[in-house]
N, C-alpha and C positions, 0 to 999 in steps of 0.2 A: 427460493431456498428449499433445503433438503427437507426441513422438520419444521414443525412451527417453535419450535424453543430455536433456531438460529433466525428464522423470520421477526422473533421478539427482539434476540441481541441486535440481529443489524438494525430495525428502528429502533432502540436505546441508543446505539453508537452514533447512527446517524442525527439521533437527534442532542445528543451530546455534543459532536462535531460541532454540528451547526452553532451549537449556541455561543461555545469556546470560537469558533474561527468564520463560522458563516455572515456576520453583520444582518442578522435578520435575512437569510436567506438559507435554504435547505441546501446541504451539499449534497452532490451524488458521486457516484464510486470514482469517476474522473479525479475530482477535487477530494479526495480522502486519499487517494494516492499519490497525488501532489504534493498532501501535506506530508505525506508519511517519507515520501522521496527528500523532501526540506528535513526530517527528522534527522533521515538515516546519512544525509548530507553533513549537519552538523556546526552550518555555518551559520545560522538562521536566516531570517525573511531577510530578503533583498529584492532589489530589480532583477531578474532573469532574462536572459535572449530567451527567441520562441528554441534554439537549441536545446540549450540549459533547458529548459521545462520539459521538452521530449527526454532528456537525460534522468531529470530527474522521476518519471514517470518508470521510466527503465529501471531507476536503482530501486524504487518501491516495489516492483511487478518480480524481480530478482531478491529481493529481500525478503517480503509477502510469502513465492515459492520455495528459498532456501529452506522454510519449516517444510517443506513434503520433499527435499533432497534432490530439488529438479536442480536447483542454482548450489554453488557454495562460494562464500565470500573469498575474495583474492588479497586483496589487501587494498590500499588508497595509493595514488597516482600523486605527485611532487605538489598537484593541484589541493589536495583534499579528498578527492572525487572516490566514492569506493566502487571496485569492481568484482566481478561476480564471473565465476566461470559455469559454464555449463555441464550439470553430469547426465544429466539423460534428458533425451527427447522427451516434450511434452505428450502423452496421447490426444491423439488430434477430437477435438472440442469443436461443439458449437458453439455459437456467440453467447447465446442464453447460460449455455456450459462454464464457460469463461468467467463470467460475470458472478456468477454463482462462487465458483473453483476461486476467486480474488474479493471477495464478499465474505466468505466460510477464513478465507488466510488474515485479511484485517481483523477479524473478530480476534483470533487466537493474536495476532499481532496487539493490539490493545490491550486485552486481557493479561497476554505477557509482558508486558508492559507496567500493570500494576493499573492502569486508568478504571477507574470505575464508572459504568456507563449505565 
């Protein structure tokens, strides 16, 4: 992470995460996004196809970035499902970048949220 005060929030969150949804196990950014995709889904926990899981990893990764105006929400499809259109190209990131760049976006995501972590 960029600072040590977002290196403190993401283990708070993290460990927040875990304790609400991990069953004794640490989640990592995979599995926070997962959940956050299940959030912004709206339907709650169910069985998923491995589809549905890559989808909803999408609509977290789209939701996450609509706060920096890379995505904007479209609306929901006859299914539920919300969609996300693209307004600008991401600048192209390393992996460590990445990880960071949707680490930095769940924090604000939470936060905005109201959760205390």
């Amino acid at each position: 992470m960029r600072n040590p005060e977002s290196k403190e929030k993401w283990k708070n969150l993290v460990a927040f995460v875990s304790k609400e949804f991990g069953n004794g196990e640490e989640l990592d950014l995979q599995a926070i996004l997962f959940l956050i995709g299940i959030q912004e889904l709206g339907q709650g926990y169910r069985a998923f196809s491995k589809e549905e899981k890559t989808d909803l990893l999408h609509i977290a990764i789209c939701r996450l970035l609509s706060n920096y105006e890379y995505y904007e929400f479209e609306g929901r499809d006859k299914d539920g499902w919300p969609h996300y259109q693209t307004n600008e190209k991401l600048p192209p990131l390393k992996p460590g970048e990445q990880a960071i760049l949707m680490k930095e976006a769940a924090i604000v995501y939470f936060e905005e949220s109201g959760v205390i972590f």
